[in-house]
VEXLO-381294 format. One record per residue: y, x, z of N, C-alpha, C in turn; residue in three letters; residue number from 1. Coordinates in steps of 0.2 Angstrom, whole numbers, plus 5000, padded with zeros to 4 digits. Atoms other than C-alpha are relative to their C-alpha. Layout:
<atoms>
- Y,X,Z,Y,X,Z,Y,X,Z,ALA,NUM
...
</atoms>
This chain:
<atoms>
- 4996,4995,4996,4940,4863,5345,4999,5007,4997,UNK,1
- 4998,4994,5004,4946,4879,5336,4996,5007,5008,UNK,2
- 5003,4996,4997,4935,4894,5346,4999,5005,5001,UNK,3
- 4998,4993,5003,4934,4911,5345,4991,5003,4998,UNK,4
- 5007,4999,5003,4915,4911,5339,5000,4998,4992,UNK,5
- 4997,5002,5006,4923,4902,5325,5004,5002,4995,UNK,6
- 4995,4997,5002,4937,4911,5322,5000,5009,5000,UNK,7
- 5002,4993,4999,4931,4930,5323,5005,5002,4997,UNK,8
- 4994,4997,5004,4943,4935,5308,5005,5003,5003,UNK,9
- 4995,5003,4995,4957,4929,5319,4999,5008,5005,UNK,10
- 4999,4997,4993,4953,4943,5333,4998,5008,4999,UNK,11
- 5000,4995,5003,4950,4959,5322,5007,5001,4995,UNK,12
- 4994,4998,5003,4966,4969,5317,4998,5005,4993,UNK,13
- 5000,4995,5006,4957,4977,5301,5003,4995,4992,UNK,14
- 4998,5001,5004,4963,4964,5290,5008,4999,4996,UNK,15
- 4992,4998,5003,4979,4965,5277,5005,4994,5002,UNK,16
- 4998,5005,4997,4981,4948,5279,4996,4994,5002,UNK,17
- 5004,5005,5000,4975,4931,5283,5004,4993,4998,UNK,18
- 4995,5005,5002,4982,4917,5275,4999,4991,5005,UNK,19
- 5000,5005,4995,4988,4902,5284,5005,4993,4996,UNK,20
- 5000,5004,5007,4991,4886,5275,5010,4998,5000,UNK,21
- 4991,4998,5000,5011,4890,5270,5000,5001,4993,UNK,22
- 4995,5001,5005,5012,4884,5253,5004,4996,5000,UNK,23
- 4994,5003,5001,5028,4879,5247,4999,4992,4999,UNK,24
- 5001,5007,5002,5030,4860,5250,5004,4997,4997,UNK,25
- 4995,5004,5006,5037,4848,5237,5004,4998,5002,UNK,26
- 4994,5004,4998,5052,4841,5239,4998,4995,5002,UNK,27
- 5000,5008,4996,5054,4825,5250,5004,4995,4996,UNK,28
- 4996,5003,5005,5057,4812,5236,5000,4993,5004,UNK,29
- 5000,5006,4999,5055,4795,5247,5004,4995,5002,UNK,30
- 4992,5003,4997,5070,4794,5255,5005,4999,4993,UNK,31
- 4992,5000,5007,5079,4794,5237,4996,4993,4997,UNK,32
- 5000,5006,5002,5069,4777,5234,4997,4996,5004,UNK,33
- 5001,5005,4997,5067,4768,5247,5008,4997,5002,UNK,34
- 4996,5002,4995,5079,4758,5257,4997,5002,5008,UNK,35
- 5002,4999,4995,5079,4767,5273,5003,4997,5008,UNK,36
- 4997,5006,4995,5080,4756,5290,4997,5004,5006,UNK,37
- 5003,4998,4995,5075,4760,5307,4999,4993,5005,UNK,38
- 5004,5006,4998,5066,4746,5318,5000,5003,5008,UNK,39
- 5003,4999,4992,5064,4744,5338,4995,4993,5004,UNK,40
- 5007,5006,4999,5050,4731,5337,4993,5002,4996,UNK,41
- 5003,4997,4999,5034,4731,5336,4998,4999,4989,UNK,42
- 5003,5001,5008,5036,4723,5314,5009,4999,5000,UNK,43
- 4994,5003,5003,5051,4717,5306,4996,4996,4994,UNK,44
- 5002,5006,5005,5054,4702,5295,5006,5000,4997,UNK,45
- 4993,5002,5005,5065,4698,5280,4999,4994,4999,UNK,46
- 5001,5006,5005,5069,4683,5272,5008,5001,4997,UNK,47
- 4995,5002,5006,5083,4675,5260,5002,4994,5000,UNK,48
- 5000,5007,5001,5092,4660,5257,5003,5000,4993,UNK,49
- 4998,5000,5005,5097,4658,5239,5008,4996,4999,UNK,50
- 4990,5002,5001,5117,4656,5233,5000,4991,4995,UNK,51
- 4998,5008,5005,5123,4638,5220,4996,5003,4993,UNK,52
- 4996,5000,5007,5122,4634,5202,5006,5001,4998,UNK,53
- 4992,5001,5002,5136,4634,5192,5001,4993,5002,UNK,54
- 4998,5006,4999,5150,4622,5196,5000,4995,4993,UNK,55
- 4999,5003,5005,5150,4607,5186,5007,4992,5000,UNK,56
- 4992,5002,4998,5164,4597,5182,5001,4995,5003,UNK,57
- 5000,5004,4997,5170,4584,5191,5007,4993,4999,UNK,58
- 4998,5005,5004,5178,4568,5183,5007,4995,5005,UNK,59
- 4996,5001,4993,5196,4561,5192,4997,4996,5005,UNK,60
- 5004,5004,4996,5192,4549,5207,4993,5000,5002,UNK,61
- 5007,4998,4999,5172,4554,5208,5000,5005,5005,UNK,62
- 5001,4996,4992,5165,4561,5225,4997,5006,4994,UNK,63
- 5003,4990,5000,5159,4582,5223,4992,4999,5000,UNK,64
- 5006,4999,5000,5142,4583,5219,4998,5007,5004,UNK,65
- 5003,4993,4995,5131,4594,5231,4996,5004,4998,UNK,66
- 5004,4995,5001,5120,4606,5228,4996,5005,5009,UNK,67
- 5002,4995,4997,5107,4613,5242,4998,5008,4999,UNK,68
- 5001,4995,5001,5103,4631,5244,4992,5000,5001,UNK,69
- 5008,5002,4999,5084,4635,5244,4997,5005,5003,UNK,70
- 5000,4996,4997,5076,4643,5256,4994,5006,4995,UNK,71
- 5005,4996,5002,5067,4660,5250,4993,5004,5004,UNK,72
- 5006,5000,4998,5051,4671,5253,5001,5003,5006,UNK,73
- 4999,4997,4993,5047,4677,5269,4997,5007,4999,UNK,74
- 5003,4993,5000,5041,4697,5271,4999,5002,5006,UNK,75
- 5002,4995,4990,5032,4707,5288,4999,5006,4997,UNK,76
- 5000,4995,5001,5033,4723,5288,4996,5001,5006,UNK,77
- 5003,4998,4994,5020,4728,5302,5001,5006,5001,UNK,78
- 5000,4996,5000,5023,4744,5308,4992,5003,5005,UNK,79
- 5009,4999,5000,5004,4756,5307,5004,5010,5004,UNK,80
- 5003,4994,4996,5003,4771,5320,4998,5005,4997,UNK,81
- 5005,4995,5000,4998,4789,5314,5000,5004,5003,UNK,82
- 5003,4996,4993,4991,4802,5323,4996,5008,4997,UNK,83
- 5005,4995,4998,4982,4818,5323,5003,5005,5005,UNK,84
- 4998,4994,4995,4981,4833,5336,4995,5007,4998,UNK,85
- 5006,4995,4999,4969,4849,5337,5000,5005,5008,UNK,86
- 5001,4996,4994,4964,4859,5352,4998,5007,4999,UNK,87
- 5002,4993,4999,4962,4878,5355,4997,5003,5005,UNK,88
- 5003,4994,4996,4952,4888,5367,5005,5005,5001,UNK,89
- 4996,4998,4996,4964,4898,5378,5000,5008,4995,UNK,90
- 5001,4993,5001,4955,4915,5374,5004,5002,4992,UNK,91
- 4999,4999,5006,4957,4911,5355,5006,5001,4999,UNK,92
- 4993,5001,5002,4975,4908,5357,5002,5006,5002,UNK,93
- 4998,4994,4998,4980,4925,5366,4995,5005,4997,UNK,94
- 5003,4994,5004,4967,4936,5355,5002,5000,4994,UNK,95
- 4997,5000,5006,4975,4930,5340,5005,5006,4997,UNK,96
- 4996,4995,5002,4981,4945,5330,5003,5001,4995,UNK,97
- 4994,5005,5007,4989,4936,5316,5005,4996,5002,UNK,98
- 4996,5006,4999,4998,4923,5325,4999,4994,4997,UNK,99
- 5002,5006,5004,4989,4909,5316,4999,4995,5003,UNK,100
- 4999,5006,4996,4986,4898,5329,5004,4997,5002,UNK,101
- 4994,5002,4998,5001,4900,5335,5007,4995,4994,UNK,102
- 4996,5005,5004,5009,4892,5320,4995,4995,4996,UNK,103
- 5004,5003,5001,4996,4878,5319,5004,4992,5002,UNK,104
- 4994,5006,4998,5009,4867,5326,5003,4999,4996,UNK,105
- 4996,5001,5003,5018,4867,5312,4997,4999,4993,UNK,106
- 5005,5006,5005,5005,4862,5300,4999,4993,5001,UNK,107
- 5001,5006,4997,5003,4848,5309,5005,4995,4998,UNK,108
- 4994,5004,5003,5021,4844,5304,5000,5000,4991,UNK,109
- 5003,5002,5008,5014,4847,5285,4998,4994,4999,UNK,110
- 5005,5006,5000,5002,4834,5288,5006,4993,5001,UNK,111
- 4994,5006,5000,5016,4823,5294,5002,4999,4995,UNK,112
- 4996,4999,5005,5026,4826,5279,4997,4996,4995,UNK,113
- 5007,5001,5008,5011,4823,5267,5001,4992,5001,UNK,114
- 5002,5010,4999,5007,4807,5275,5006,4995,4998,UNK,115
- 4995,5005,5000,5023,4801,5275,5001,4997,4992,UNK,116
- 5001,4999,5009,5025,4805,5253,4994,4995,4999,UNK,117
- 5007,5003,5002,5007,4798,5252,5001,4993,5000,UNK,118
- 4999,5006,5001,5011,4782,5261,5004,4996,4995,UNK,119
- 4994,5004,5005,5028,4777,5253,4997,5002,4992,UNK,120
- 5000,4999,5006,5021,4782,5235,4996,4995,4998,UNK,121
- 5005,5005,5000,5007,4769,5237,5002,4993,4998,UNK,122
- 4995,5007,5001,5021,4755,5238,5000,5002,4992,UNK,123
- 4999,4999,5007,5022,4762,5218,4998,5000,4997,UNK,124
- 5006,5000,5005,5006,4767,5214,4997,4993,5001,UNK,125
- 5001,5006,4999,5001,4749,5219,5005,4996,4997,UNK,126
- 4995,5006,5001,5016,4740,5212,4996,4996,4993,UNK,127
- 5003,5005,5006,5004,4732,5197,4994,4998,5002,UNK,128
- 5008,5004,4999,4989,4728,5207,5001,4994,5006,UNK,129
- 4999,5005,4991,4986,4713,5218,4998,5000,5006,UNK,130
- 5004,4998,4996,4980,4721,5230,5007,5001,5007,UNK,131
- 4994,4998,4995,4997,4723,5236,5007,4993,4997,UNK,132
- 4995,5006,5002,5009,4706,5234,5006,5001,5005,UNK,133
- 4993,5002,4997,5027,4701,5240,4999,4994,5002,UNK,134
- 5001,5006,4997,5031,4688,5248,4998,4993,4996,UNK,135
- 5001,5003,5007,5030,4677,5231,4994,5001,4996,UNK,136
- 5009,4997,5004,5012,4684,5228,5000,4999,4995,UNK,137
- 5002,4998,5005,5012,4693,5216,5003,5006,5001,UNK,138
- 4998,4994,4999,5015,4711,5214,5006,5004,4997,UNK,139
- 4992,4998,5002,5030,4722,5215,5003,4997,4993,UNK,140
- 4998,5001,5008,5029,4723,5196,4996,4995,4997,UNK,141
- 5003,5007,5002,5027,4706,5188,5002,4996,4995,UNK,142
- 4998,5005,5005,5027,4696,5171,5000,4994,5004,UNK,143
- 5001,5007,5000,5026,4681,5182,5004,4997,5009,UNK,144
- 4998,5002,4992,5038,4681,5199,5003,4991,5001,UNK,145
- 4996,5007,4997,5043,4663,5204,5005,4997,5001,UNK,146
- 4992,5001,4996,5059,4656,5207,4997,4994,5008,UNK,147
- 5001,5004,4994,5060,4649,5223,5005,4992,4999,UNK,148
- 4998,5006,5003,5070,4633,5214,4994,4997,4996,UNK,149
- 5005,5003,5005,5054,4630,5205,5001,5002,4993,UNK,150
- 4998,4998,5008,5062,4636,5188,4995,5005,4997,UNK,151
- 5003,4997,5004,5057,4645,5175,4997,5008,5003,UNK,152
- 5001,4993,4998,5046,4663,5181,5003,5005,4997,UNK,153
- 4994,4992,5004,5055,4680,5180,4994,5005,4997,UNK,154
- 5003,4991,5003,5047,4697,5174,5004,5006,5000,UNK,155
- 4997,4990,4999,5051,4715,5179,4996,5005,4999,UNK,156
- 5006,4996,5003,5036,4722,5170,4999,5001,4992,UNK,157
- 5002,4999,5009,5032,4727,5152,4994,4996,4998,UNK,158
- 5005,5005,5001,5020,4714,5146,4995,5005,4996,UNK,159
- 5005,4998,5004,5013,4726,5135,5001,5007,4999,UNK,160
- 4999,4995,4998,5017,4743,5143,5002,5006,4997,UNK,161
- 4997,4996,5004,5029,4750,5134,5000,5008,5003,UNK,162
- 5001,4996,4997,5027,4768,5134,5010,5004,5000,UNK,163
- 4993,4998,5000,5043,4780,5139,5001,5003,4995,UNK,164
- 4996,4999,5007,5055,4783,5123,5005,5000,5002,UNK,165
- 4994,5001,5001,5071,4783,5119,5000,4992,4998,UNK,166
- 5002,5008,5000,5067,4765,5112,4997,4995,5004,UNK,167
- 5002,5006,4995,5059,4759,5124,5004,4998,5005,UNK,168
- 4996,5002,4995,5070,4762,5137,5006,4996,4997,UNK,169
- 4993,5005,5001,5084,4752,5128,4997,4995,5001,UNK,170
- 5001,5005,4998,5072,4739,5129,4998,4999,5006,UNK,171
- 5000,5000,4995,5067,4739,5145,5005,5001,5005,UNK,172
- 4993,4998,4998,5086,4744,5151,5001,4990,5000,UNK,173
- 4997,5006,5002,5091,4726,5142,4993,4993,5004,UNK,174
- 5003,5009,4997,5077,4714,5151,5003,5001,5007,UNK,175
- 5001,5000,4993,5078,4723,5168,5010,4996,5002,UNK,176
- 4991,5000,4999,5099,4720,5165,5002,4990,5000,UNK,177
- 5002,5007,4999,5094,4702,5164,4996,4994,5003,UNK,178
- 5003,5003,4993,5085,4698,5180,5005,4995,5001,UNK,179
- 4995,5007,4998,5093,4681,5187,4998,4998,5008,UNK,180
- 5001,5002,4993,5093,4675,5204,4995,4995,5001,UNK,181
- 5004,5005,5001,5082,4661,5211,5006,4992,4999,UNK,182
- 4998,5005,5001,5094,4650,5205,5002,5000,4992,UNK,183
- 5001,4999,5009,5094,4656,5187,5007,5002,4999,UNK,184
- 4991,4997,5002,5111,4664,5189,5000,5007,4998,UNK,185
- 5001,4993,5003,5115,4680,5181,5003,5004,5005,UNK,186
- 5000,4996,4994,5115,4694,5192,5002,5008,4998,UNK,187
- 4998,4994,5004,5122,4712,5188,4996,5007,5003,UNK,188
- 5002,4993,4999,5110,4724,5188,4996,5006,4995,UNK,189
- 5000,4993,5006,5109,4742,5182,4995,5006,5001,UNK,190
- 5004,4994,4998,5097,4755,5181,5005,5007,5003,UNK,191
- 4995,4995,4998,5104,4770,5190,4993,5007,5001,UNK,192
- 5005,4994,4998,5087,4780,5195,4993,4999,4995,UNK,193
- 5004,5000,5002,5072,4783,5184,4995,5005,5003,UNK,194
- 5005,4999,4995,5055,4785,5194,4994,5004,4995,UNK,195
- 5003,4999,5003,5043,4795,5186,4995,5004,5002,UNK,196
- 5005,4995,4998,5025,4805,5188,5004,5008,4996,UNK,197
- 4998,4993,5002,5026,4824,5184,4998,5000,4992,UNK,198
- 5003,4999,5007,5018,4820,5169,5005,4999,4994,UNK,199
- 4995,5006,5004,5034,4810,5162,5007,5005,5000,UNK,200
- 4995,4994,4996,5046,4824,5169,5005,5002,4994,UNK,201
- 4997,4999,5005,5048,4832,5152,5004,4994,4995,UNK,202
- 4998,5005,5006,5051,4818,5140,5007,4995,5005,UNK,203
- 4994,5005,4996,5063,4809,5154,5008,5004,5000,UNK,204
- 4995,4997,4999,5073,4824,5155,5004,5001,4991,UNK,205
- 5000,5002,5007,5073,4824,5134,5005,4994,4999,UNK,206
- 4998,5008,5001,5078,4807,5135,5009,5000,5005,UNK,207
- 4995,5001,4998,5092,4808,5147,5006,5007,5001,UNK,208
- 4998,4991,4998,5098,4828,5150,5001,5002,4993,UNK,209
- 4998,4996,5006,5101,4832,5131,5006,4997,4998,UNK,210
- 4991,5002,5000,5119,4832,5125,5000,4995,4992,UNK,211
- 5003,5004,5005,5111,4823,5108,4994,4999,4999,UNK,212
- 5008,5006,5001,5099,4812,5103,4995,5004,4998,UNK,213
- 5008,4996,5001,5082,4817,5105,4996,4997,4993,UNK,214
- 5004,5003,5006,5070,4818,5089,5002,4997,4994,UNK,215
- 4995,5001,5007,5084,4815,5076,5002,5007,4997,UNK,216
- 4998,4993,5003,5088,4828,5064,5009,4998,5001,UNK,217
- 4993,4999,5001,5107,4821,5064,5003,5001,5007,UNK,218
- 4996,5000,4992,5121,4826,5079,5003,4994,5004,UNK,219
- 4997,5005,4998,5123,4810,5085,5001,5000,5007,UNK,220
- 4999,4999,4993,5130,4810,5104,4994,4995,5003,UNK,221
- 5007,5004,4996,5115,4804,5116,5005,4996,5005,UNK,222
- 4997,5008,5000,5121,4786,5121,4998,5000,5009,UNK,223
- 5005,5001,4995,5109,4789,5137,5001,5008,5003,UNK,224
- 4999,4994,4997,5115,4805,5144,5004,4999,5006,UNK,225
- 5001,4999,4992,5114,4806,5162,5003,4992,5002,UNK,226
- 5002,5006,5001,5113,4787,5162,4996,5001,5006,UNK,227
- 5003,4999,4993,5100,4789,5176,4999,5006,5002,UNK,228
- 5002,4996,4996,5095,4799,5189,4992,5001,5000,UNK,229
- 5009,4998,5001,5077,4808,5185,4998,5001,5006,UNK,230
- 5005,4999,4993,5065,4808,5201,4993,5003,4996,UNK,231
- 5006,5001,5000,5049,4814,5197,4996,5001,5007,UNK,232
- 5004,5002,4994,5036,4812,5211,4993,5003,4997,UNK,233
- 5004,4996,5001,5021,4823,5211,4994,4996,5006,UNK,234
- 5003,5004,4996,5013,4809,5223,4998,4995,4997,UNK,235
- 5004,5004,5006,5012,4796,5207,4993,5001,4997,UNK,236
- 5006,4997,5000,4995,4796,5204,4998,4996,4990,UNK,237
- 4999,5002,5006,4998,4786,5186,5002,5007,4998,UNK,238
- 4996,4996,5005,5001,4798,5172,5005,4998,4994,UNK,239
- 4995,5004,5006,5011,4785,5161,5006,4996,5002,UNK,240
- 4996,5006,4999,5018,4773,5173,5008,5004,5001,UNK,241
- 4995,4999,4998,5037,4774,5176,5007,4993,5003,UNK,242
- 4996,5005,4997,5050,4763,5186,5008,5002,5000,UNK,243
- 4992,4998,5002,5069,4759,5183,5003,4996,5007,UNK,244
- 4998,5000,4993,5077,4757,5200,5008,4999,4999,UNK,245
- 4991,5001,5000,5095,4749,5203,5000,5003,5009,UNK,246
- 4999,4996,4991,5099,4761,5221,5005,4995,5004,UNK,247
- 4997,5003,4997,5111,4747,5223,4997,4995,5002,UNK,248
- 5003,5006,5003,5101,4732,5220,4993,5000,5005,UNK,249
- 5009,5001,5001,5081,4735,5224,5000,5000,5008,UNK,250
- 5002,5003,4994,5074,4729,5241,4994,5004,5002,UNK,251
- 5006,4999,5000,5059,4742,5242,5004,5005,5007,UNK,252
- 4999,4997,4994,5060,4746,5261,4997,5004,5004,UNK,253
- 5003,4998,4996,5056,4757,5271,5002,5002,5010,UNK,254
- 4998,5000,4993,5054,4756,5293,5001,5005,5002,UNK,255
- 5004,4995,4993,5054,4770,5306,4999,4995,5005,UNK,256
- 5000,5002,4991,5048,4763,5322,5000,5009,5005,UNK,257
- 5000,4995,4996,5044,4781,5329,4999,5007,4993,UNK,258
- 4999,4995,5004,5048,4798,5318,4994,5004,5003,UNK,259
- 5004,4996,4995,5038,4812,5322,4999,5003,5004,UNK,260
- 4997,4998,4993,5035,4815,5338,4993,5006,5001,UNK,261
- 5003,4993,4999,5027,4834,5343,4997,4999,5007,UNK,262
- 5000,4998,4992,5018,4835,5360,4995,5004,4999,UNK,263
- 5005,4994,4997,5008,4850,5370,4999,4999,5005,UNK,264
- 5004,4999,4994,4997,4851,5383,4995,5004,5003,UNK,265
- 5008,4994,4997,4982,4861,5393,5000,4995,5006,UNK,266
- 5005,5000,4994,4969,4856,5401,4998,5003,5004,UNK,267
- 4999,4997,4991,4970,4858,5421,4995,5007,4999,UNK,268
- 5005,4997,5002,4953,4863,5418,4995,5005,4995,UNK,269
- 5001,4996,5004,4947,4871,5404,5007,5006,4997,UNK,270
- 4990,4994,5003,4967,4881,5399,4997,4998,4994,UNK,271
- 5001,5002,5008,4961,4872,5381,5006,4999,4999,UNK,272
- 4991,5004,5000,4980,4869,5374,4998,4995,4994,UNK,273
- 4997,5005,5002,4983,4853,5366,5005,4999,4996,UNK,274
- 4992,5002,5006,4995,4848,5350,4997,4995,4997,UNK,275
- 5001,5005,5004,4996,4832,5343,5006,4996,4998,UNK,276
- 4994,5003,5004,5009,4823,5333,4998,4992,4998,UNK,277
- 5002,5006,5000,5010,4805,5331,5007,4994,4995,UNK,278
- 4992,5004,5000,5025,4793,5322,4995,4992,4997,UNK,279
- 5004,5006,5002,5023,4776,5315,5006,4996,4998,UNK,280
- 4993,5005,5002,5032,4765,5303,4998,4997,4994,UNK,281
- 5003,5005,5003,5030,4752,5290,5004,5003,4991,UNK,282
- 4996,5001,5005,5036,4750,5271,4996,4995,4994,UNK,283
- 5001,5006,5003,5036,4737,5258,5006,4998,4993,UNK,284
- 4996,5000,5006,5046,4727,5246,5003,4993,5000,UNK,285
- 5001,5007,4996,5055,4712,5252,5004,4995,4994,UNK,286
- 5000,5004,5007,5061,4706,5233,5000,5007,4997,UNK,287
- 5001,4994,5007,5057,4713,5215,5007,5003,4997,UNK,288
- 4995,5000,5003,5074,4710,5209,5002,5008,5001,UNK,289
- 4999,4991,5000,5083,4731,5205,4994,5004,4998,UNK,290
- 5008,4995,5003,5065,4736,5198,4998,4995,4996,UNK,291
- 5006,5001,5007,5058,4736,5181,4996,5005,4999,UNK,292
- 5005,4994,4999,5043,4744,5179,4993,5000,4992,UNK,293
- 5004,4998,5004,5030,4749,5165,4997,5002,4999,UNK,294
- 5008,4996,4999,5010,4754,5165,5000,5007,4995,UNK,295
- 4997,4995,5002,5018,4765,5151,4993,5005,4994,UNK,296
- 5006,4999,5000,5000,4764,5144,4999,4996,4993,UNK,297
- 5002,5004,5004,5000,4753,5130,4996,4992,4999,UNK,298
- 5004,5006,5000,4991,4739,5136,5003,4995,5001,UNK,299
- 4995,5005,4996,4994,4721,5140,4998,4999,5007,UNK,300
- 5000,5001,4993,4999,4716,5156,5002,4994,5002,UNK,301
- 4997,5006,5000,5001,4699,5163,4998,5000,5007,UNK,302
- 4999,4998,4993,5000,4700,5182,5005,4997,5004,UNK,303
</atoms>
């Protein structure tokens, strides 16, 4: 509990100033790459049933050949409760000669913020580890995702973590452009948004935001200009990795069950005031298909 034994500064008006935690917050990148949903239970579940083959011919007088459809993976989203509050001593709150307890409440709404970025970025920085799988266990990003037809396995990862270029991104453009359904049908997807640490920020903008090609001495018009939308995320905890997002296509969700919710109170008895903020919501990835992604590190990767 915040005191005034504690807080003495707080209660003397000789000081210029006193700082109160009010630096400038990053942008809110997580609604630009999730799928945003809202939930009124206590999880939510996805599943999928997969579309045909192609048709095949069918010869005069011969009955129609059938084709089942195949059931796909299943995904839970649990939605996980957060929380914190703080308490204040009456006196400290009406002695305050800065007003800094008084905007103490609205740190709390930082915290929220933070948390929020922190969690959903996790869904990213975990997409190559198995620590975190889809419903086809194996992780977001994967040289090895399954068909659920039993067929040949897909890949949405750089086996051998191509770093970001001008070069790499064509190749990595052309497999992500080649993802197939679980029925091995070709499927049309396009990168649109490119996901990046800050560290990548420069070279991305290089790569897509010059009106000519990067690193060439001749003028040849850049092929790749404004091509995607640059995201950098100052919450990626990789310095290399980078991810190609179809905003039509890609499946990586995010739930509210409860936004966040502000409450205040005082104790009958003591006049302690009370604040505490609370929301609670889930996120995940309920297929890989609209993401290709790469460690961006040079190494192999088979996972």
């Amino acid at each position: 509990m915040a005191v005034k034994s504690y807080f003495g500064d707080l209660l003397e008006p000789g000081f210029r100033k006193i700082f109160n935690d009010a630096f400038k917050e990053t942008e809110r990148v997580f609604t630009q790459v999730f799928r945003m949903n809202s939930s009124s239970k206590q999880d939510e579940r996805d599943s999928a049933v997969s579309g045909f083959g192609l048709l095949v011919p069918k010869p005069a007088g011969q009955p129609i050949q059938y084709e089942d459809p195949v059931q796909m993976y299943d995904v839970l989203y649990t939605h996980v409760t957060y929380a914190k509050g703080f308490k204040i001593e009456k006196e400290l709150y009406d002695d305050d000669q800065y007003n800094i307890m008084n905007k103490k409440p609205d740190a709390l709404g930082r915290a929220a913020r933070r948390t929020e970025e922190t969690q959903a970025a996790a869904i990213w920085n975990n997409a190559f580890s198995t620590t975190q799988l889809g419903g086809d266990a194996v992780p977001l990003a994967s040289t090895v995702h399954p068909r659920a037809d039993g067929g040949t396995s897909q890949s949405n990862a750089s086996s051998t973590g191509l770093a970001l270029s001008e070069t790499n991104y064509e190749t990595v453009k052309l497999a992500m452009r080649r993802q197939r359904d679980d029925k091995g049908m070709r499927i049309d997807v396009k990168p649109t948004t490119l996901l990046v640490p800050i560290d990548l920020e420069k070279a991305a903008n290089i790569i897509f935001n010059s009106k000519l090609r990067s690193n060439t001495a001749d003028n040849d018009m850049n092929p790749y200009l404004n091509e995607v939308k640059v995201i950098p995320w100052i919450y990626l905890t990789s310095a290399t990795a980078y991810f190609l997002i179809d905003a039509d296509q890609h499946q990586v969700s995010w739930f509210w069950r409860e936004k966040a919710n502000f409450k205040q109170d005082e104790a009958f008895e003591t006049d302690v005031a009370l604040f505490k903020v609370r929301e609670r919501f889930s996120a995940g990835f309920s297929d890989w298909r609209g993401v290709y992604a790469s460690r961006g590190d040079g190494a192999a990767y088979s996972d």
